[in-house]
C-alpha positions in Angstrom: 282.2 135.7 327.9 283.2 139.7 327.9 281.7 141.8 324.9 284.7 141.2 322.8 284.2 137.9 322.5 280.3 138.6 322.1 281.6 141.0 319.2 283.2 138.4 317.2 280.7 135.7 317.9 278.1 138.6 316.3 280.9 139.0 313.3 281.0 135.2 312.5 276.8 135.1 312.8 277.1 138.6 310.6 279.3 136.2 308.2 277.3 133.1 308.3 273.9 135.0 307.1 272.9 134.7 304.0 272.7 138.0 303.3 276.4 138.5 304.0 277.2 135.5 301.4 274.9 136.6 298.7 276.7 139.8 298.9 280.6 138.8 298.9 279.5 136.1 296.3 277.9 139.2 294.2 280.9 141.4 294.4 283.7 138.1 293.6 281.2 138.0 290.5 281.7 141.7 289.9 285.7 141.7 290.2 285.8 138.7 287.9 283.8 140.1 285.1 286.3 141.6 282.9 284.3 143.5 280.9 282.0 145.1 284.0 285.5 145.6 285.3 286.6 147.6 281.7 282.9 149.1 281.7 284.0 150.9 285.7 287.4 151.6 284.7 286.5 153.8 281.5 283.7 155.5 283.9 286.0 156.5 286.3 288.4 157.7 283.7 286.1 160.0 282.1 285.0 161.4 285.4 288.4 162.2 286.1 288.5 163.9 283.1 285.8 165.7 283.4 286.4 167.3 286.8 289.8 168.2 285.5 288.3 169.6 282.8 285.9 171.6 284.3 288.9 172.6 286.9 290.6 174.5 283.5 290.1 178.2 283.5 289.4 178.0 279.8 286.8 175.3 280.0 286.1 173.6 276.7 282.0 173.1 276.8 282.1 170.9 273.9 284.1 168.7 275.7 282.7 168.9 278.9 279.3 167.7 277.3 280.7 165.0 275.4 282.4 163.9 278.3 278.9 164.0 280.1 277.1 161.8 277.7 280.0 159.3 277.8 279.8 159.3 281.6 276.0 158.9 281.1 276.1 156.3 278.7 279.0 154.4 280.6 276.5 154.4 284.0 273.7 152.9 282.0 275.8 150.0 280.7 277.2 149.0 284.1 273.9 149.5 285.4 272.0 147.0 282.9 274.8 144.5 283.6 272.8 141.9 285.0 276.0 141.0 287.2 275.8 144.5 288.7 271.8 144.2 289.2 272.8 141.0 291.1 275.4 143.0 293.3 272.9 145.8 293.9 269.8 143.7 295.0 272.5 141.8 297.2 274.4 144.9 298.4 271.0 146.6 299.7 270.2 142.9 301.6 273.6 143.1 303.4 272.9 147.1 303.9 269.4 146.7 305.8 270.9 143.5 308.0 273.4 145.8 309.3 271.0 148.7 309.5 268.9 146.3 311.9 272.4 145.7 314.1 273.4 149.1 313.9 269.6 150.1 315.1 269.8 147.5 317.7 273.2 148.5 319.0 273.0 151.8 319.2 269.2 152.1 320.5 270.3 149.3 323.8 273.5 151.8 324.5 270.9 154.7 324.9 268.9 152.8 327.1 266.5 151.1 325.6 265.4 147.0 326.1 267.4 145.4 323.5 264.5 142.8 323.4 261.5 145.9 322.8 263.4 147.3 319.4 261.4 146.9 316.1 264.0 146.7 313.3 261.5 146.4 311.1 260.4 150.0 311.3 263.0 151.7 313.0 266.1 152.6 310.7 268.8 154.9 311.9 270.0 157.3 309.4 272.9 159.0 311.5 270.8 162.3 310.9 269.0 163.1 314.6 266.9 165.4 313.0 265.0 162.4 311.1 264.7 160.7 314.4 261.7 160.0 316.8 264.0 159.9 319.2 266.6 157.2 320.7 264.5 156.6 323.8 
């Protein structure tokens, strides 16, 4: 078997986990809730609005605030939708399983025993300069 086909063997595992299922479940849930779906599509309008408001040479404060506490008030109802808590919890799952491959991956092409790496503890963030180092 050559590591393509090792590659898509670890995509249909990556598929079959739980983790993975929970998550695409979670986010069908999301794009089938109308009104989550409403709640995103205002927020995103009034962000728009607000950077081409604050883009205006002649900037209207007043409407830049109230276009703030919209925005704010928006992001708390999405986030107390207890569909989007469900996405979230299942998001950060899926996240940390392919931190752990991404750990694993990266740490074996820089030398070290695939076998020896903790993914428990160790967590690449991209950023060397948070890093122990990679061997």
């Amino acid at each position: 078997m050559d590591i393509i086909e090792m590659t898509r063997e670890l995509g249909k595992a990556i598929q079959a986990d739980d983790r993975y299922i929970a998550y695409m479940l979670a986010r069908q849930a999301n794009d089938e809730d109308e009104q989550l779906q409403n709640l995103i599509k205002g927020f995103n309008l009034n962000r728009m609005q607000l950077q081409m408001e604050i883009a205006k040479p002649d900037k209207d404060d007043d409407k830049i605030q109230a276009l703030n506490e919209t925005i704010k008030s928006s992001y708390q109802l999405i986030m107390e939708n207890p569909r989007m808590a469900v996405y979230n919890a299942a998001k950060q799952g899926y996240d940390e399983l392919m931190s752990q491959i991404n750990t694993v991956i990266t740490m074996s092409s820089n030398g070290m025993d695939p076998d020896s790496i903790d993914v428990t503890t160790a967590s690449c963030t991209g950023d060397c300069g948070t890093c122990g180092g990679c061997h």
